[in-house]
C-alpha positions as CSV (number, residue, x, y, z in Angstrom):
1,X,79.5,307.8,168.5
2,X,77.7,304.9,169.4
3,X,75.2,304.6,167.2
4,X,78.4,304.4,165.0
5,X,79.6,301.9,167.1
6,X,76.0,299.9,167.2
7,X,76.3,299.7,162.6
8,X,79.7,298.5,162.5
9,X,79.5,296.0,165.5
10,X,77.8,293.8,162.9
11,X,80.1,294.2,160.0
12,X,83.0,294.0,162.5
13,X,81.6,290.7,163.7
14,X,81.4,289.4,159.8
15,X,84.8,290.2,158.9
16,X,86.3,288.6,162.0
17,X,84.4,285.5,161.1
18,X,85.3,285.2,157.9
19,X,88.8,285.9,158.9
20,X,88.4,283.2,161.2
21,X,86.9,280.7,158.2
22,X,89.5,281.6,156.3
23,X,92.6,280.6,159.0
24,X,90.5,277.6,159.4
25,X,90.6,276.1,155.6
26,X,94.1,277.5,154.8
27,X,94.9,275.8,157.9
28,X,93.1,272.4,157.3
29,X,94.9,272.4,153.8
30,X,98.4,273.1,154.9
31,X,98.1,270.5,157.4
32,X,96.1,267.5,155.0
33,X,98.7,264.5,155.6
34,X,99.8,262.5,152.6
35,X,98.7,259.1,152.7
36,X,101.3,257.6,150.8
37,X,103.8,254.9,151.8
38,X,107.6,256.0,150.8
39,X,108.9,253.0,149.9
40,X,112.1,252.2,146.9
41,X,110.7,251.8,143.5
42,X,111.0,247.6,141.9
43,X,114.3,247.1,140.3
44,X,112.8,244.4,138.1
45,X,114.5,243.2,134.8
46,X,113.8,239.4,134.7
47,X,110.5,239.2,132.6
48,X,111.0,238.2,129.3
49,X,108.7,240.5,127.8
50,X,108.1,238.7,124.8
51,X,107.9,235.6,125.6
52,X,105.0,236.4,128.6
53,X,103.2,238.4,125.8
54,X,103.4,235.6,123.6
55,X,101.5,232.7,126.3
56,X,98.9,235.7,126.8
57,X,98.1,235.7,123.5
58,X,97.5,232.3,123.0
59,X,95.6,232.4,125.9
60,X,92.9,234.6,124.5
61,X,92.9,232.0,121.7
62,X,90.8,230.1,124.0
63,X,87.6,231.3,123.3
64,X,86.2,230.7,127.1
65,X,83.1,232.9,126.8
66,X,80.6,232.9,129.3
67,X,76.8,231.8,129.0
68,X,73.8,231.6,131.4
69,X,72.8,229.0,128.5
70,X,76.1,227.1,129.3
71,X,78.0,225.6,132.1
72,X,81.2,227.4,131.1
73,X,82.8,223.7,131.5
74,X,82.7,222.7,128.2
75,X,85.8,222.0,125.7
76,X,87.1,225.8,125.9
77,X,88.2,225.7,129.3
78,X,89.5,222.0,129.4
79,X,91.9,223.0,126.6
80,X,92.8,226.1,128.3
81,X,93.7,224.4,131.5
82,X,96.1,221.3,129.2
83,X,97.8,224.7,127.2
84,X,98.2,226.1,131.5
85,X,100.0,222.7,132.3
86,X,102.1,223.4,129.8
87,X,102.9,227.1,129.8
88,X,103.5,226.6,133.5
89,X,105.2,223.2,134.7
90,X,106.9,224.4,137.7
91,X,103.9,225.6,139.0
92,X,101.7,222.3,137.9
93,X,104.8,220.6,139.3
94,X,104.6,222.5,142.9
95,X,101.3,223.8,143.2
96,X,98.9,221.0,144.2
97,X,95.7,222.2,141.4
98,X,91.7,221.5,141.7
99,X,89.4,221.7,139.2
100,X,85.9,223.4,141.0
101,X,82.2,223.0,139.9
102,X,83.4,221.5,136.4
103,X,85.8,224.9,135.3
104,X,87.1,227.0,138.4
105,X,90.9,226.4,139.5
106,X,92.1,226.6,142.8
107,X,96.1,226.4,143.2
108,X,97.7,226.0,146.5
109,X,101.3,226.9,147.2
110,X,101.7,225.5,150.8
111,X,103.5,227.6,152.9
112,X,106.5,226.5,155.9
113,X,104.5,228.5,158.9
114,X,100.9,226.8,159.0
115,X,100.4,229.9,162.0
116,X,100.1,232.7,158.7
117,X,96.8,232.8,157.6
118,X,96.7,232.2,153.7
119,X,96.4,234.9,150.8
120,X,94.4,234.3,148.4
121,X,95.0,236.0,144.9
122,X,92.2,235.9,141.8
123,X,91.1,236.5,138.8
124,X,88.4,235.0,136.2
125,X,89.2,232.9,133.2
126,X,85.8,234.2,131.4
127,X,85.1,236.6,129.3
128,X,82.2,238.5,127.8
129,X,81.5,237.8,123.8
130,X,82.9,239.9,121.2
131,X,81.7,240.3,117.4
132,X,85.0,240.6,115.0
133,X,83.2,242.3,112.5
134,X,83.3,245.5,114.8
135,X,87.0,244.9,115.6
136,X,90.4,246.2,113.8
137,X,92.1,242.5,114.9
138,X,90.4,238.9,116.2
139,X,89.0,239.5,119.1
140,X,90.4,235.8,119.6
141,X,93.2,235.6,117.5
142,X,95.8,236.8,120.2
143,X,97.4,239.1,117.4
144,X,100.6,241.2,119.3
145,X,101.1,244.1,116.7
146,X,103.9,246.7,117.8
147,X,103.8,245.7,120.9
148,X,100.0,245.6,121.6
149,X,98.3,242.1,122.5
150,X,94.9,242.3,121.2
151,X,91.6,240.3,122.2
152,X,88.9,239.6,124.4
153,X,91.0,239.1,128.3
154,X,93.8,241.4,127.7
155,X,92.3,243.5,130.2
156,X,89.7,241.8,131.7
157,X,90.6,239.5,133.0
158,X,93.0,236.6,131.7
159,X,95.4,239.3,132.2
160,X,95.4,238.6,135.5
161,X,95.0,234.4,135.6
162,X,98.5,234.6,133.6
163,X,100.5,237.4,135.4
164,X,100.0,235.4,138.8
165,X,100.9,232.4,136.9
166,X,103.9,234.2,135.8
167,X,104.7,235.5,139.1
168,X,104.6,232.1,140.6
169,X,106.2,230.5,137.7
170,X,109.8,232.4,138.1
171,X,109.7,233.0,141.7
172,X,110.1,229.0,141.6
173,X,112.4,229.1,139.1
174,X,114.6,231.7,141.7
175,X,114.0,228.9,144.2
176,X,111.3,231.2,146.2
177,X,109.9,228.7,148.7
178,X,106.6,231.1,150.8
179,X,106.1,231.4,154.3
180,X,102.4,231.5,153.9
181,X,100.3,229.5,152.4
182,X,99.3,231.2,148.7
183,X,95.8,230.2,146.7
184,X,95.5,231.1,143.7
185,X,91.7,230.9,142.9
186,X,90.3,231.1,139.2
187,X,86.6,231.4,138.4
188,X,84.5,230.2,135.5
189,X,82.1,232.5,135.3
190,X,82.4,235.5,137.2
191,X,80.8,237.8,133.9
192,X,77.2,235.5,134.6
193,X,77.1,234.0,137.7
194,X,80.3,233.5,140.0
195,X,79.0,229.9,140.7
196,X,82.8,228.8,140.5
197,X,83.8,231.5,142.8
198,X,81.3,230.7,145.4
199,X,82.7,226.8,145.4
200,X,86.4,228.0,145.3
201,X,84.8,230.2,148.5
202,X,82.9,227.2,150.1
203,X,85.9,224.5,149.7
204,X,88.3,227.1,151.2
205,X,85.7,227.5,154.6
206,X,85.3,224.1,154.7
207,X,89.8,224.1,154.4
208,X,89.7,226.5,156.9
209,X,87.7,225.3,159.8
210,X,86.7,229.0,160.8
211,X,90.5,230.5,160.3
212,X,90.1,233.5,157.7
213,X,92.5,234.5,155.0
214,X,94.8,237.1,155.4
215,X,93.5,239.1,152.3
216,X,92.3,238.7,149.2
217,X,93.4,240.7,146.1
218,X,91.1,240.4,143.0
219,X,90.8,242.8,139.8
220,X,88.2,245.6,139.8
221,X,90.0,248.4,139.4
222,X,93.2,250.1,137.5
223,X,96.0,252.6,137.8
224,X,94.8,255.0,135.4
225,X,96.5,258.4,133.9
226,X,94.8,261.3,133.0
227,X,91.9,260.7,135.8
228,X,92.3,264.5,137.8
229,X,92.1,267.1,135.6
230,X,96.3,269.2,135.5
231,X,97.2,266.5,137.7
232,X,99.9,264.5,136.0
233,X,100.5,261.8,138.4
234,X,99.1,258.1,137.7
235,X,96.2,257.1,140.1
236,X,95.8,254.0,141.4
237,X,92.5,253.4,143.1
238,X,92.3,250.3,145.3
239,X,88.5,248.9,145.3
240,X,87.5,248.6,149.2
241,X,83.8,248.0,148.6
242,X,81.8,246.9,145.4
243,X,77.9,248.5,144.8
244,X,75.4,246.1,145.0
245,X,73.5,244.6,142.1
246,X,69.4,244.2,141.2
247,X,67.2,244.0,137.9
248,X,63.9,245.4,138.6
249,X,61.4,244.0,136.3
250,X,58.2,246.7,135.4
251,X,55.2,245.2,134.3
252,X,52.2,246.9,132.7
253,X,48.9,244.4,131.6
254,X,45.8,246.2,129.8
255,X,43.1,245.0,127.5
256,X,44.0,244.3,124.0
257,X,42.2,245.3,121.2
258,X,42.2,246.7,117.7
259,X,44.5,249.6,117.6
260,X,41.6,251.6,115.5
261,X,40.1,252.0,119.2
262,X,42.8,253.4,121.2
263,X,43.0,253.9,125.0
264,X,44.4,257.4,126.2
265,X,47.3,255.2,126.8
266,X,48.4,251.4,126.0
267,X,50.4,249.5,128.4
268,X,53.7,250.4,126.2
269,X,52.5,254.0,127.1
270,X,52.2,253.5,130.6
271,X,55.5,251.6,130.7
272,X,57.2,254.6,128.4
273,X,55.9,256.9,131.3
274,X,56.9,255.5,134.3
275,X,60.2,254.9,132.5
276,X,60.5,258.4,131.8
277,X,59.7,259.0,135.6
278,X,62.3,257.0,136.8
279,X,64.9,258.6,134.4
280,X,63.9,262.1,135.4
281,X,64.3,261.2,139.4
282,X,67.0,259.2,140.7
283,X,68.0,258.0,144.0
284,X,69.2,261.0,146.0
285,X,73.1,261.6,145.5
286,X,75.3,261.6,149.2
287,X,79.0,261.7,149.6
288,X,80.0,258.2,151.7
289,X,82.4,257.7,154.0
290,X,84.5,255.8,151.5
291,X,83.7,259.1,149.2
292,X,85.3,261.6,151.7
293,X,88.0,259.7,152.5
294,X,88.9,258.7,148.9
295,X,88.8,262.4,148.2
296,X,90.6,263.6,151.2
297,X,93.7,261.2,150.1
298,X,94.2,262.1,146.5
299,X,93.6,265.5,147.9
300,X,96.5,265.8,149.9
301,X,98.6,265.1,147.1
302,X,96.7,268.0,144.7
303,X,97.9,271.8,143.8
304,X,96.8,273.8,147.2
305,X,93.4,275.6,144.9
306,X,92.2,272.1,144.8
307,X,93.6,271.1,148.1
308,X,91.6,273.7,150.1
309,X,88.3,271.9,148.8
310,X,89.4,268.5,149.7
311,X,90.5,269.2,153.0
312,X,87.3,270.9,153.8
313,X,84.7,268.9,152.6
314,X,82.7,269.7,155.8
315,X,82.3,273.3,154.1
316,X,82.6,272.2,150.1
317,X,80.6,268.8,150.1
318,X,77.8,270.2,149.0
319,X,79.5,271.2,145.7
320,X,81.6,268.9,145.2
321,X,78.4,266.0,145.3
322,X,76.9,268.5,142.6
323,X,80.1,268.0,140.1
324,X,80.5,264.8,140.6
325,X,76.9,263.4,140.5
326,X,76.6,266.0,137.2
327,X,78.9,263.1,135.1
328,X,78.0,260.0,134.0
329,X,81.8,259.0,135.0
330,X,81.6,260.1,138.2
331,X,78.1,260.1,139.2
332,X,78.3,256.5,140.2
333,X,80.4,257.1,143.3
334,X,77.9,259.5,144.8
335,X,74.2,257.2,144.2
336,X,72.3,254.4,143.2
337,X,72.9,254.6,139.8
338,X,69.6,252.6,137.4
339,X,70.1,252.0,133.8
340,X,67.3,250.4,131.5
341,X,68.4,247.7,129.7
342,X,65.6,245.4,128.2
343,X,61.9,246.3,127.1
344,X,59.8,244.2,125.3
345,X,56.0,244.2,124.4
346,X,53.3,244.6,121.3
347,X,53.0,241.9,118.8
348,X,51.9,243.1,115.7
349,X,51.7,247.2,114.5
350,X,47.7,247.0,114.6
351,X,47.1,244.8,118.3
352,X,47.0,247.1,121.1
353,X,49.7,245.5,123.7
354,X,48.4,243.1,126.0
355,X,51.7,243.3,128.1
356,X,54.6,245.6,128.4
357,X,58.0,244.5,130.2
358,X,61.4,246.8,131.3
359,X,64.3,245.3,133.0
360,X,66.0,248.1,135.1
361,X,69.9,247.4,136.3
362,X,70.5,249.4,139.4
363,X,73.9,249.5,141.0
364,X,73.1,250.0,145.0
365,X,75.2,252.5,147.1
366,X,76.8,251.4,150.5
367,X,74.5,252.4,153.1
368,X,71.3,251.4,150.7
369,X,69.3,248.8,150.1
370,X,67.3,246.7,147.5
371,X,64.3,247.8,149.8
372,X,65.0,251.1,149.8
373,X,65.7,251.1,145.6
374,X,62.0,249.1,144.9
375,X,60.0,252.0,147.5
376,X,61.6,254.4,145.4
377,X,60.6,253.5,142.2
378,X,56.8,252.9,143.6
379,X,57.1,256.2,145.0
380,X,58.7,257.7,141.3
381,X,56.2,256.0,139.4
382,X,53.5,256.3,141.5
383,X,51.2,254.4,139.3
384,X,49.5,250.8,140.3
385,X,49.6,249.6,137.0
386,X,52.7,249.0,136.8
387,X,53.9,245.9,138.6
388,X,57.0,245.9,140.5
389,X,59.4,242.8,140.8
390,X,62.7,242.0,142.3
391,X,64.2,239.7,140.3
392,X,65.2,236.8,143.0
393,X,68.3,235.6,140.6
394,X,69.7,239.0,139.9
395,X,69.9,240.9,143.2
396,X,72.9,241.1,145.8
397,X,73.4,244.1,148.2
398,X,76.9,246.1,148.5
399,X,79.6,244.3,149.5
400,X,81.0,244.8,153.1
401,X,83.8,247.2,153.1
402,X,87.5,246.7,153.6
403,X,89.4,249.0,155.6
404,X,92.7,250.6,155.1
405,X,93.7,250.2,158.6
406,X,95.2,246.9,157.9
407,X,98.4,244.9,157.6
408,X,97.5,243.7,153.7
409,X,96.8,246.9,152.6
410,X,99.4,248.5,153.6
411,X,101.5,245.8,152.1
412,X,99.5,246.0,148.5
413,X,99.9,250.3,149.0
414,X,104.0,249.6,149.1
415,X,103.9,246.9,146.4
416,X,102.1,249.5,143.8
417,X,104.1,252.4,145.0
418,X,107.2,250.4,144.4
419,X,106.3,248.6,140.7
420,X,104.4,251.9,139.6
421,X,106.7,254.6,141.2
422,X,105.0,258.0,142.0
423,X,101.4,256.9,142.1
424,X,99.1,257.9,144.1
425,X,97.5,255.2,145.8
426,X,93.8,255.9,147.2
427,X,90.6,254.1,148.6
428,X,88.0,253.6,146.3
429,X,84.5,251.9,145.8
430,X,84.3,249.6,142.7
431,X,80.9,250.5,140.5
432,X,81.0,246.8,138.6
433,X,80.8,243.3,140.2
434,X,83.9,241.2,140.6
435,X,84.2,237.4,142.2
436,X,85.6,239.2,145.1
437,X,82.4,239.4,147.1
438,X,82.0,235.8,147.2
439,X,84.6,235.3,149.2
440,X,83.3,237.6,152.3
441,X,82.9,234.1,154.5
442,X,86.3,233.6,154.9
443,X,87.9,237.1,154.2
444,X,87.3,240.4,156.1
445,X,90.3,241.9,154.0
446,X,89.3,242.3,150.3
447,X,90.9,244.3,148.0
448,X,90.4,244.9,144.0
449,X,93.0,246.5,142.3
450,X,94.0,245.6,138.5
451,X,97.9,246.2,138.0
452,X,97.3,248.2,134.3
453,X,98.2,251.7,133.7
454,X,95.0,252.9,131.4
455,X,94.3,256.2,130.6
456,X,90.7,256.7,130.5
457,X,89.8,256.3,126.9
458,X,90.8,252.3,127.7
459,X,88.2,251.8,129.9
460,X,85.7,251.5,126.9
461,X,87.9,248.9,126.0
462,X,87.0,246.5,129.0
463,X,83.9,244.7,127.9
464,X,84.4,247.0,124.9
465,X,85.8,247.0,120.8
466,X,89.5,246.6,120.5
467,X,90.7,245.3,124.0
468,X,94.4,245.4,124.2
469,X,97.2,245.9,126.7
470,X,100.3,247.1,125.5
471,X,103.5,244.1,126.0
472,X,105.6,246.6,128.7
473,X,102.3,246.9,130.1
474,X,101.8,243.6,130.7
475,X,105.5,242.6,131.8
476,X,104.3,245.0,134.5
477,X,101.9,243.1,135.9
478,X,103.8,240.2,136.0
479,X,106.7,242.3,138.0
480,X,103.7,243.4,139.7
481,X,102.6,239.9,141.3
482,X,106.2,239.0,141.8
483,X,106.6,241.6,144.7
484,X,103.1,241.4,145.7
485,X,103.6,237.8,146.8
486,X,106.7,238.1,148.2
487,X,105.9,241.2,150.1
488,X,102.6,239.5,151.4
489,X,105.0,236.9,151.9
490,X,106.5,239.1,155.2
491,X,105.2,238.0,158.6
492,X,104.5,241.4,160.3
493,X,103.0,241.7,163.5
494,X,101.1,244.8,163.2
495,X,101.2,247.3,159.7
496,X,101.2,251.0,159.7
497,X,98.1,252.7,160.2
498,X,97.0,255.1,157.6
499,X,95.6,258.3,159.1
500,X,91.9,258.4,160.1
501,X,89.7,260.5,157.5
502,X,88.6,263.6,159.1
């Protein structure tokens, strides 16, 4: 009897721990809070949805691209701010308007109590260039075909110059006078260089004598459908942090030479190699902070299969990194992500290369650095001859992170839950660079957050073929800023607290 007692005290002690494990996840799911605000949904009827389509349209008529071989302040943008006096004269009328560095706008909208600190809202005026022999309309003819506007800033991002302008432009018209002070800041060139952000950012500290804004709300991301696999509901993710940006140049110089008397390997061949290298081992994945607790909120609102891993990413992180570094979708949230974008060298088919060249874009993780991205790839390529530059003109670490422990976004939670009823409204880290992080000096609140539903074929559209945004879609976004300045507009003492991640 017990040496019976001695071989099941083992398996006893096994089954009463994973009965234990198991009490312990179904408990953790059952008891994930929703992080959701419950607030009444917009009631909204007083955009004129075809006549805001139509000034959007001839907005992208103003072919405003951006160059680094340009100032972006040439004859583009000075018509496009004359066809803004004109499209909005309340505002130009009110609004006491600055042209920055040559291009940039900043609008104020003074506000009665000079003891709120300001909100600043913003968007870019630019746009990236677009061949119309690849698209089905103009990229710059504005077309609006069955209720689609079409062309180069219907999503990104004079989208978002003309719904605040919108916004601002009937709540004057309703006789809306703000409490706070509103800017309204426009860059020139935030797909290059965000120059006119940094001067919109430098005037306002200078404004500001060491005061800070209240928030600032810029694009970055969207509400987009379709994003959870058999989960139906529209997510919005609200961009608290931004990855930081560097090109690393490679650089291989050999002998030249006839290419009848070939080396082992030429410099293109060297450079080939230690581009294959850096392909074949990236930057170690990891889950963030920001990862677990954008994973944790969308996961209290998922079927309890899926709720069970979410709530217990303690026990399931491991796995969960796995699937989502494993997509090239998703695999940006969980590392240093490095894409080769440029290579050049050789000069004729029978000269041995005197000089090969790769530019490498890396997006930088929260929590690395530049640093830590350049003694990885020496330790990757692990070959001296190839030469390893930062380029100093192309390099700016992560962004410093926004929490969601605050008064503003808790505000901008309730004004998407109330213009874009039963979304799900979660943290998130934004993979592309916005104007945004230039305003850090006088902002500790930043958020990016573009008011578009998109399913997520559209996102190929942004910098894509075929950009569009439906008219409805739009008239949103205008209904969008509406609330979003009045309800910024509130003076609140203290906002509700979202729960803690675990």
């Amino acid at each position: 009897m017990k040496i019976v007692t001695l071989l099941f005290r083992p398996v006893a002690l096994v089954l009463e721990a994973l009965v234990t494990l198991t009490g312990v996840l179904v408990f953790n799911a059952l008891t994930l809070p929703s992080r959701q605000v419950q607030v009444e949904p917009v009631r909204d009827d007083t955009v004129d949805e075809t006549a805001v389509a139509g000034r959007l349209s001839q907005a992208i008529q103003f072919q405003t691209v951006s160059s680094l071989a340009s100032e972006n302040s040439g004859e583009p943008w000075r018509k496009f701010r004359e066809f803004l006096e004109h499209a909005y004269p309340k505002v130009h009328a009110r609004l006491n308007r600055r042209v920055v560095n040559g291009a940039s706008l900043l609008y104020t909208w003074e506000g009665k109590n000079k003891e709120l600190s300001p909100v600043l809202l913003t968007a870019h005026q630019d746009v990236v260039p677009a061949d119309p022999a690849s698209w089905t309309e103009d990229p710059f003819a504005g077309a609006i075909k069955d209720q689609v506007i079409w062309g180069r800033g219907s999503l990104d991002d004079k989208v978002s110059v003309l719904g605040i302008l919108e916004a601002a432009e009937s709540l004057l018209g309703d006789g809306f006078e703000p409490n706070r002070t509103f800017y309204f800041g426009f860059g020139q060139d935030e797909e290059v260089r965000g120059q006119g952000a940094r001067a919109i950012a430098a005037l306002l500290k200078e404004e500001l004598k060491g005061a800070k804004l209240e928030c600032v709300v810029d694009e970055g991301t969207a509400l987009v459908e379709g994003m959870v696999a058999g989960f139906d509901k529209p997510i919005a993710p609200v961009g608290l942090v931004e990855k930081g940006y560097v090109d690393v140049v490679l650089t291989v110089h050999q002998p030249g030479g006839h290419s009848s008397i070939a080396p082992p390997r030429t410099a293109i061949g060297i450079l080939g190699r230690a581009i294959d290298q850096l392909e074949r081992n990236p930057m170690p994945s990891r889950l963030t902070s920001l990862a677990h607790e954008s994973l944790e909120t969308v996961g209290a609102e998922l079927p309890f299969n899926l709720r069970l891993i979410f709530a217990n990413l303690w026990l399931f992180g491991g796995p969960v990194q796995l699937r989502l570094a494993a997509s090239p979708e998703t695999n940006a949230m969980v590392r240093t992500t490095a894409a080769v974008t440029m290579i050049e060298g050789g000069t004729k088919d029978n000269v041995l290369p005197e000089m090969a060249r790769a530019t490498v874009n890396y997006r930088v993780l929260s929590g690395d650095t530049i640093e830590d991205v350049r003694a990885h790839i020496v330790k990757v390529i692990g070959d001296p001859r190839v030469e390893v530059s930062i380029d100093p003109n192309n390099r700016f670490p992560p962004s410093h992170q926004s929490s969601t422990r605050t008064d503003p976004y808790a505000r901008l939670q309730e004004t998407i839950r109330a213009v874009f009823p039963g979304t799900v409204v979660i943290p998130f880290m934004v993979t592309a660079g916005t104007d945004a992080r230039n305003y850090e000096p006088v902002c500790d609140n930043i958020y990016r957050f573009l008011p578009i539903r998109l399913i997520p074929k559209d996102l190929d559209r942004i910098h894509g073929i075929d950009e569009r945004v439906g008219t409805k879609n739009y008239a949103r976004v205008v209904v969008f800023y509406r609330h979003l300045i009045r309800t910024a507009n509130e003076d609140r003492n203290k906002g509700p607290e979202s729960p803690a991640p675990r």
